[in-house]
C-alpha positions as CSV (number, residue, x, y, z in Angstrom):
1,X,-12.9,6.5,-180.8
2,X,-9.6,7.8,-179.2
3,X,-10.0,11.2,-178.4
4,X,-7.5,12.9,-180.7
5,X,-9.9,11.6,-183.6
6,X,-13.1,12.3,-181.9
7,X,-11.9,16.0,-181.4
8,X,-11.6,16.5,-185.3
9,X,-15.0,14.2,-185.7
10,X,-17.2,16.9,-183.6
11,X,-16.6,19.0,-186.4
12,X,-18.0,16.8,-188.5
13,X,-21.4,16.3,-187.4
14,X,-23.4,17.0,-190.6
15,X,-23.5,14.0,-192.4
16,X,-25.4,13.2,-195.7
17,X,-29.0,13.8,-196.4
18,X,-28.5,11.1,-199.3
19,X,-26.8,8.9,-202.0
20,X,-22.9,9.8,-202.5
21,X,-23.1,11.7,-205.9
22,X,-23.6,8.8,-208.5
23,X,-22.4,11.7,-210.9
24,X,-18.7,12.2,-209.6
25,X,-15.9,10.0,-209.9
26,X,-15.3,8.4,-207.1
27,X,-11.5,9.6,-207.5
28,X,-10.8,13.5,-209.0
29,X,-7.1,12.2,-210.8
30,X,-4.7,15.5,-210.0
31,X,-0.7,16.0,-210.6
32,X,1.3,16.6,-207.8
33,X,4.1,18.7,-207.2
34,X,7.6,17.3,-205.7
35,X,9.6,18.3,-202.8
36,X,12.5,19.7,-203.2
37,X,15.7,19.2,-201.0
38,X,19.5,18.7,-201.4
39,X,21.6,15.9,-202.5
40,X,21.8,14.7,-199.2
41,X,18.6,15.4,-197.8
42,X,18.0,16.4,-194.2
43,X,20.0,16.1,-191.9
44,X,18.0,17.7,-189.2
45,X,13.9,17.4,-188.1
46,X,12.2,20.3,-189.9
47,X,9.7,22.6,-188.1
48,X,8.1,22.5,-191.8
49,X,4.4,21.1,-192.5
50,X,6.1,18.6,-194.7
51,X,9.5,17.0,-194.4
52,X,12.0,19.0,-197.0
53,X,13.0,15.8,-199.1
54,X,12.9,14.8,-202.9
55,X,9.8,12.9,-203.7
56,X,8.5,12.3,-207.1
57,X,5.7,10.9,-205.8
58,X,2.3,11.9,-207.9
59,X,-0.4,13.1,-205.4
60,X,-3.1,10.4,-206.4
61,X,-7.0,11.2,-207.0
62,X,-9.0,11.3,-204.3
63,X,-13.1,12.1,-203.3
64,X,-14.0,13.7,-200.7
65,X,-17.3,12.4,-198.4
66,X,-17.5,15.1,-196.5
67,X,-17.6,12.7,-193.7
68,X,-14.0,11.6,-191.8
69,X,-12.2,8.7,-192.9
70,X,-11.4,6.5,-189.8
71,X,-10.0,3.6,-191.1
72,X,-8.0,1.9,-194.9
73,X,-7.4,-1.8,-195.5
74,X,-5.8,-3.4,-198.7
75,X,-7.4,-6.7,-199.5
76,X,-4.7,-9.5,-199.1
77,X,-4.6,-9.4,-203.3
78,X,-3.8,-5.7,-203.0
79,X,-6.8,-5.0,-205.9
80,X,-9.3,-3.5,-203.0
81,X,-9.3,-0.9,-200.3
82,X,-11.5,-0.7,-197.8
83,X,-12.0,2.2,-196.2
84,X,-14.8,3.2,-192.8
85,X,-16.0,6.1,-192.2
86,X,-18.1,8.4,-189.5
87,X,-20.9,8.5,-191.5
88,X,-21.6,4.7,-190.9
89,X,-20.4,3.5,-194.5
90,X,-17.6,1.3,-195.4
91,X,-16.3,2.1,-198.9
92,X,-15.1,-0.3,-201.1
93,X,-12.5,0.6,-204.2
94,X,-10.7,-0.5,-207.2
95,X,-7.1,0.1,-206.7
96,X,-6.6,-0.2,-210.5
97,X,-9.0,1.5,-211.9
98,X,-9.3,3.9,-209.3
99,X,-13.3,3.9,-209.0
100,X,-15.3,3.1,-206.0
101,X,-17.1,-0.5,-206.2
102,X,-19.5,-1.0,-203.0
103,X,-21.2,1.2,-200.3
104,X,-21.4,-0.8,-197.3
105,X,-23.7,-0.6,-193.7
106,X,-24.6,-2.6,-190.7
107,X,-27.3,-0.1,-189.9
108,X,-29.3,0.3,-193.3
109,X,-32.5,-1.8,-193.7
110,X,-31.7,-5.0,-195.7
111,X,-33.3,-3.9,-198.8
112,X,-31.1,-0.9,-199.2
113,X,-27.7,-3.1,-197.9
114,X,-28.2,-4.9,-200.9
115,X,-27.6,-2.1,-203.4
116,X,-24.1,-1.6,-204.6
117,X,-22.5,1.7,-206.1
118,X,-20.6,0.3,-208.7
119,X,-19.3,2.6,-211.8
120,X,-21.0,5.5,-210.9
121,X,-24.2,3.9,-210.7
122,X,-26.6,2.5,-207.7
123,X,-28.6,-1.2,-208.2
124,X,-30.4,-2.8,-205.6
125,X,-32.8,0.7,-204.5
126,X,-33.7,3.5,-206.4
127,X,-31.6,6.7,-205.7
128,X,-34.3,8.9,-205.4
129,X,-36.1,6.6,-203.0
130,X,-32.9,6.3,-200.6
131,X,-32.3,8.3,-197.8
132,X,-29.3,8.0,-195.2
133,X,-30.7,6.3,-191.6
134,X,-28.9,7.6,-188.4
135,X,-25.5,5.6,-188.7
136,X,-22.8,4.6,-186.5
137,X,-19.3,5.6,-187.3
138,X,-17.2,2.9,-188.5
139,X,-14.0,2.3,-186.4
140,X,-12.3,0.0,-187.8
141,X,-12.1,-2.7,-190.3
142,X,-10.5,-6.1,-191.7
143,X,-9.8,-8.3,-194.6
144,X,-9.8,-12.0,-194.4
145,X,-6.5,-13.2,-195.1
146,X,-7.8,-15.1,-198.2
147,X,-6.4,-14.3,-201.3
148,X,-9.4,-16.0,-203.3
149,X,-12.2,-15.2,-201.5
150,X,-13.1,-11.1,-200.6
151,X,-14.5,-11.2,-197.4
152,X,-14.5,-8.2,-195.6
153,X,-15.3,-7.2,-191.5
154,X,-16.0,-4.2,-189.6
155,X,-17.2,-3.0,-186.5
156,X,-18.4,0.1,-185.3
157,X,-19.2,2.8,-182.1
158,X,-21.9,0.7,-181.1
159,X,-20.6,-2.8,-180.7
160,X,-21.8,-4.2,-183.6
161,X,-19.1,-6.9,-186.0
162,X,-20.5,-7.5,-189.9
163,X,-18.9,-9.0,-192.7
164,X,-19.1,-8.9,-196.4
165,X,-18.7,-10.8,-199.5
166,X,-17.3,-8.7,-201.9
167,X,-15.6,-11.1,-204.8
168,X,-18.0,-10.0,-207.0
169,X,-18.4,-6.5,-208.5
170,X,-22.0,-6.3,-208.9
171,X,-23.5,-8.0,-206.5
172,X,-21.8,-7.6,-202.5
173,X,-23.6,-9.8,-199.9
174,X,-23.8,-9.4,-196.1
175,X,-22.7,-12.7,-194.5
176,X,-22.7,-12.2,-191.0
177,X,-23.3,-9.3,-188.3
178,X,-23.7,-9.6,-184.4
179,X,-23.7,-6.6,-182.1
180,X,-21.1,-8.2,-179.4
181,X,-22.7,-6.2,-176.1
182,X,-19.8,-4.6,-174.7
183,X,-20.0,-1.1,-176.3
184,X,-17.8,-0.1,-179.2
185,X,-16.0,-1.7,-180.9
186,X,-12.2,0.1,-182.2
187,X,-9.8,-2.5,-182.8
188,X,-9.8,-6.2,-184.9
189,X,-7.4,-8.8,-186.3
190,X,-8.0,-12.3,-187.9
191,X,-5.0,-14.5,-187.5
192,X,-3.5,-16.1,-190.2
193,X,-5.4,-19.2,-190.6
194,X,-8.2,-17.8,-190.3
195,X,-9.3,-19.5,-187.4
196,X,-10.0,-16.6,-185.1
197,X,-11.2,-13.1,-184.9
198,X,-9.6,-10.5,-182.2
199,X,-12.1,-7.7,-181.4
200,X,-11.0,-4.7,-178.8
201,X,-12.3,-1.4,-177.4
202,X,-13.9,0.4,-174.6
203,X,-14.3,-2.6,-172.2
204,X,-10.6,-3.3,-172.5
205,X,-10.7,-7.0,-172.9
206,X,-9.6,-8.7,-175.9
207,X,-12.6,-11.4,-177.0
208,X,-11.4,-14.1,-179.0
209,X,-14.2,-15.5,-181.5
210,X,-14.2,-18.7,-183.5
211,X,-15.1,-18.4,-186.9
212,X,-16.1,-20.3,-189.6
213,X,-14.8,-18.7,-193.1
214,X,-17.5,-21.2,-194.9
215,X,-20.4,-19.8,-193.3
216,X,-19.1,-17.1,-192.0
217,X,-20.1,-17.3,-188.4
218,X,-18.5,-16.1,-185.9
219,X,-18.7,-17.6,-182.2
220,X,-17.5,-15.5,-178.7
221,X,-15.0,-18.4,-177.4
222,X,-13.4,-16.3,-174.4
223,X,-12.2,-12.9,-173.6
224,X,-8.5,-12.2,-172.4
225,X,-7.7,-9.3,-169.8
226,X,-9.7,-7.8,-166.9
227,X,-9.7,-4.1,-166.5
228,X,-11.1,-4.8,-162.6
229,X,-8.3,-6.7,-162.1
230,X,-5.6,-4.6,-163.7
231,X,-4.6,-7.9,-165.9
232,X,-4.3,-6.6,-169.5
233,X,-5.4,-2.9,-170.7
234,X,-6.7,-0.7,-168.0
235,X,-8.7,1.3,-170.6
236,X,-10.0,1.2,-174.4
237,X,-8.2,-0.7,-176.8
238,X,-7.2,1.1,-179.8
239,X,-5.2,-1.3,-181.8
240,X,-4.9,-5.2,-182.3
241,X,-2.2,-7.4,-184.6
242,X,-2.1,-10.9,-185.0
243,X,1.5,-12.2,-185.6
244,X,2.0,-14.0,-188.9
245,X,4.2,-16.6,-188.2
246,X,1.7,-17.8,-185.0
247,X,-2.0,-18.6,-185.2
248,X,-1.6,-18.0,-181.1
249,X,-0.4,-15.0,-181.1
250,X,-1.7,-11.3,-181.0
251,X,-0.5,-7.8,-179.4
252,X,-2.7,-5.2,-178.4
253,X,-2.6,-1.4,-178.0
254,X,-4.5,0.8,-175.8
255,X,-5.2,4.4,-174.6
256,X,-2.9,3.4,-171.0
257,X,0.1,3.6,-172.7
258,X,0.4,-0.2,-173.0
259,X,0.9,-2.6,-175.6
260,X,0.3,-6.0,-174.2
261,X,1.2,-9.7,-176.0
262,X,-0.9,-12.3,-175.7
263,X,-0.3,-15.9,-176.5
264,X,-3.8,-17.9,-176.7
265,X,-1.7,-21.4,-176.0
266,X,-0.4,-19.7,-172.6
267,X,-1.6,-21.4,-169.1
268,X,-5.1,-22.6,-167.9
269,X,-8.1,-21.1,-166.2
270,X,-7.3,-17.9,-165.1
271,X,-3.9,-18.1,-166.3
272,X,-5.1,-18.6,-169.6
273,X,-6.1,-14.4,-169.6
274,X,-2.9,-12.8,-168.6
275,X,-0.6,-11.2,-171.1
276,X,2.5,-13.2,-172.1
277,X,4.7,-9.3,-172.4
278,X,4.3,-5.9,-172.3
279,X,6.3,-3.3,-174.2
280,X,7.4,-0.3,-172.4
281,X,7.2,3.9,-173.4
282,X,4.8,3.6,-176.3
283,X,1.5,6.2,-176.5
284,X,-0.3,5.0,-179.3
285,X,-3.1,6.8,-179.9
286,X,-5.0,4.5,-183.3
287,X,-4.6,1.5,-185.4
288,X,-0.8,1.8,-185.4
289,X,1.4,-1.7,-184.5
290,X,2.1,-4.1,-187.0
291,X,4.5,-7.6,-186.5
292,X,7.1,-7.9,-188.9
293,X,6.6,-11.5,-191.4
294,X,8.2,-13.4,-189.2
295,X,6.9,-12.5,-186.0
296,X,10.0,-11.0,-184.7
297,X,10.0,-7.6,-184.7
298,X,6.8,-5.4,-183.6
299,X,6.5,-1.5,-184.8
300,X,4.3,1.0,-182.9
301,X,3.7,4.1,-183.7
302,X,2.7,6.9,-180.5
303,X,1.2,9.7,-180.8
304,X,3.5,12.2,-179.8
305,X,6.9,14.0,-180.9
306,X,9.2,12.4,-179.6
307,X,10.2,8.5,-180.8
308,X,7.3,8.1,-182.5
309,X,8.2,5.2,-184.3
310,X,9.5,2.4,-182.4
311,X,10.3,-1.1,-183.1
312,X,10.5,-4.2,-180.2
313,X,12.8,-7.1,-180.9
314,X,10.4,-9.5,-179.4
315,X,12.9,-12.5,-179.2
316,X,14.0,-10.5,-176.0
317,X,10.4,-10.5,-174.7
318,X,9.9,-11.3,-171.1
319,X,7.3,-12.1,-168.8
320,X,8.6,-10.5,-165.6
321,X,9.9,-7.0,-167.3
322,X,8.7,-4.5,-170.1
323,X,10.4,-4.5,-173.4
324,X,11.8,-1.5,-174.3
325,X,12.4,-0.4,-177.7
326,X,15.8,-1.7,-180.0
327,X,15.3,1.3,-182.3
328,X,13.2,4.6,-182.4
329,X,12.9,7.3,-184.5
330,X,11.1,10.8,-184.6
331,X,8.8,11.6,-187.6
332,X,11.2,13.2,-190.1
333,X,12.7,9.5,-189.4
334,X,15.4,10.8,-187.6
335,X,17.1,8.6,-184.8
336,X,16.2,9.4,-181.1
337,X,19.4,9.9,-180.1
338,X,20.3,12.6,-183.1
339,X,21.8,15.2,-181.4
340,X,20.8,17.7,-184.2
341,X,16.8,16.7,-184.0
342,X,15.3,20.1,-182.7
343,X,13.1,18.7,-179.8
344,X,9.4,18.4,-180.5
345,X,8.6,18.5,-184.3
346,X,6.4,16.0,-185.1
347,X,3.0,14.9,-187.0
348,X,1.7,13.2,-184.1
349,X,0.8,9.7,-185.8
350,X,-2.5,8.7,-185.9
351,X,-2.1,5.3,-187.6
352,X,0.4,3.4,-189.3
353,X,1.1,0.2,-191.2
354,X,3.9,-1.9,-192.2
355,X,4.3,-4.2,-195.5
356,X,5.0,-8.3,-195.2
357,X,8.1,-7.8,-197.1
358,X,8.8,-5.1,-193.8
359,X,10.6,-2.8,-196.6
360,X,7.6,-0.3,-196.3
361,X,6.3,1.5,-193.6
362,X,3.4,3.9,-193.5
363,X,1.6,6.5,-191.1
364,X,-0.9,9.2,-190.7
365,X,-0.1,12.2,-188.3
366,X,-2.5,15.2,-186.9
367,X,-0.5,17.9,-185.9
368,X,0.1,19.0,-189.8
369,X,-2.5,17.0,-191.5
370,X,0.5,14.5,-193.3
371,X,0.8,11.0,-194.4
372,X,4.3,10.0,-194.9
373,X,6.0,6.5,-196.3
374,X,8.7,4.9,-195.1
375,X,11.3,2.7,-196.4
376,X,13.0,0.8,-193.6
377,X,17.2,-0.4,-194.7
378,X,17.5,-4.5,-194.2
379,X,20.8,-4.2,-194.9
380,X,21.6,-1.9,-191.8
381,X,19.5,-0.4,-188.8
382,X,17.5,3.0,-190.2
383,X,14.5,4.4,-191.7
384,X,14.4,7.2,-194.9
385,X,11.4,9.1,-195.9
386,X,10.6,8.3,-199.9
387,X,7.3,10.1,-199.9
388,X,4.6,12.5,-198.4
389,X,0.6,12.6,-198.7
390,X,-0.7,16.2,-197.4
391,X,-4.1,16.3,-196.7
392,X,-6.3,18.5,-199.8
393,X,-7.4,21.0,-196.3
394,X,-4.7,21.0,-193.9
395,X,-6.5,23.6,-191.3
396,X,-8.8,22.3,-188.4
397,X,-8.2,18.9,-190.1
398,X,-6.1,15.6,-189.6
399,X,-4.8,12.4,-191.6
400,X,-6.7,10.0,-189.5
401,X,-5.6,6.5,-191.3
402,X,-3.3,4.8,-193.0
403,X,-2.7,1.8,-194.7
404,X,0.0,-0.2,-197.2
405,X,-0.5,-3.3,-199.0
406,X,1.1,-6.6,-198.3
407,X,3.1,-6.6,-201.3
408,X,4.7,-3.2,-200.3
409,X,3.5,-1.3,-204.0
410,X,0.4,0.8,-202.7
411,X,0.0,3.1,-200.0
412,X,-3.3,5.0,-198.8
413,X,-4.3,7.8,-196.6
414,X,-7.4,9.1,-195.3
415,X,-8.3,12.4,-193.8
416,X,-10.9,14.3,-191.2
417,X,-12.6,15.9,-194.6
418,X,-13.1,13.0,-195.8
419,X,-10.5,12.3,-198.8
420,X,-8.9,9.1,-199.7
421,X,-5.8,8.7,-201.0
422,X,-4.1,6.1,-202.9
423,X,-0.2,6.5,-203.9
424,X,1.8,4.3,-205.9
425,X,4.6,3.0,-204.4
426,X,6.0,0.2,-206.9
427,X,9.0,2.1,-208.0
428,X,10.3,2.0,-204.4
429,X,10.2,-1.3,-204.0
């Protein structure tokens, strides 16, 4: 984990001594309260916990684990998030109906994998018989691009891949799971044929795996960097994206202040493991880069105050010099080169996500414990604040992930204590 997470994880050391509560809704529905601001809005970065803006935006339900939430995914259908957590589960919900579906492990024994918390009730094991193994934290997690078929993949602290079937709400089935033997395991991306599987983290390399969506096997084809040789990352990687318009194509973001492009079609050999580009000045400290649809743009978020948000125009991409960013902005959204900003407010972003229609952008910050949305202008260059997501306990804790579905109409946030948040962003769109 990179170590602005694991800081607020050491407080969270006492995990569960049994079952979530089959009792409680998985989501605890509350109103929210708007922000107020001017007719203009801001028109400076605020020292404020929450950027001074009007939002209408209802503060969705959310359940808190007591266990920190480290990673959101919205199935490619936008009816599921996935969520992983430090207490070794991966959480599966209905984004309609608001309820959690599946309770998911690579480290329980088979015979309690199999049961499901669906509707406030557990099949597969009885509760009173079930009690919570020693678990590994879940890092990170992925949806098949597949808008018929819910397969779902994670990996976790100690190296280990898995993947799920979860089409059906009764009955979730564990396809595949390998422990890869390289340590943990942060960062993962399929491409969009499905074809491949990107996996990333404290070894530095990238290792590209065949799979097979039928079966769902996966196969360790060949790895792509050398930290020994200084080709690639030169520590953990923290962050992987496959390009949507290119099967070949991935970037990756590490703890050295790089974000590196790869191109799986580039040279022979050796050749074959160098990075294609690098981008220059990011500090991205999560799950936080995302390609734009057509695979020219790239946005990174850093974890600092100072143009946190950044987006590369990767049609000017070279091989022989960094790329440096075509826009930044700080996290009240405020251009870099605002002469009004007041140096060094900012959430320090976490992770961050970007819709395929590249209207909405999303992203979770630690310094005041605050998810904010984006909307991004097409017609013209600049981003505008439409929404915030505080965290339920804002002291000692952080918003640790973020996540937006495809279609741009959902939003979700997860915190250090645990919560999960869902916010509805159709009305925006």
């Amino acid at each position: 984990l990179c170590g602005s997470a694991m800081s607020v994880a050491r407080g969270l050391r006492r995990l569960h001594s049994g079952a979530d509560d089959p009792s409680a809704p998985t989501f605890a529905a509350r109103p929210g309260a708007p922000h107020s601001a001017g007719a203009d809005g801001p028109r400076r970065r605020h020292r404020a916990t929450t950027v001074g803006i009007s939002t209408d935006i209802q503060s969705p339900g959310h359940k808190a684990y007591d266990s920190a939430c480290f990673a959101l995914r919205f199935s490619p259908c936008g009816t599921r998030l996935a969520g992983g957590f430090f207490d070794g589960c991966v959480r599966v919900f209905h984004t309609g109906s608001q309820r959690q579906l599946h309770r998911l492990s690579l480290t329980e024994a088979p015979a309690q994998a199999a049961g499901a918390h669906v509707a406030g009730t557990w099949t597969g094991f009885a509760v009173e018989d079930w009690k919570m193994p020693d678990m590994d934290a879940v890092t990170n997690l992925r949806w098949v691009p597949d808008d018929q078929q819910l397969l779902l993949a994670a990996v976790d602290i100690s190296g280990t891949v898995g993947m799920w079937d979860v089409s059906s709400e009764a009955s979730p089935r564990l396809v595949s799971k390998a422990a890869m033997g390289s340590g943990e395991l942060t960062a993962m991306t399929f491409t969009e044929d499905r074809g491949k599987l990107f996996l990333a983290g404290l070894d530095s390399t990238i290792k590209v795996c065949d799979f097979a969506q039928g079966s769902g096997d996966l196969r360790l084809a060949y790895t792509l960097g050398s930290r020994l040789s200084g080709e690639g990352h030169l520590g953990k990687v923290l962050g992987l994206a496959a390009d949507p318009s290119s099967p070949s194509v991935v970037a990756s973001a590490g703890l050295d202040r790089r974000v590196c492009l790869w191109d799986i079609r580039a040279g022979r050999g050796r050749r074959r493991h160098l990075p294609v580009g690098c981008l220059r000045g990011t500090e991205v400290a999560g799950d936080s880069i995302a390609f734009s649809a057509d695979g020219r743009m790239l946005f990174a978020a850093s974890h600092r105050s100072l143009d946190a948000l950044q987006f590369f125009d990767l049609r000017q991409l070279s091989a022989q010099m960094p790329l440096s960013a075509s826009e930044s902005y700080a996290w009240d959204a405020s251009p870099s080169e605002d002469e009004d900003g007041v140096p060094g407010f900012g959430c320090m972003p976490l992770s961050a996500g970007w819709d395929r229609n590249n209207r909405i952008i999303v992203a979770a910050g630690e310094k005041d414990a605050l998810g904010l949305v984006y909307r991004r202008r097409l017609d013209e260059v600049g981003l505008e604040v439409i929404g915030t997501a505080p965290l339920a306990a804002r002291r000692g804790g952080a918003m640790l992930a973020a996540a937006v579905a495809d279609a741009g109409h959902l939003a979700a946030f997860g915190g250090s204590d645990g919560t999960v948040q869902i916010v509805d962003l159709s009305k925006f769109n």
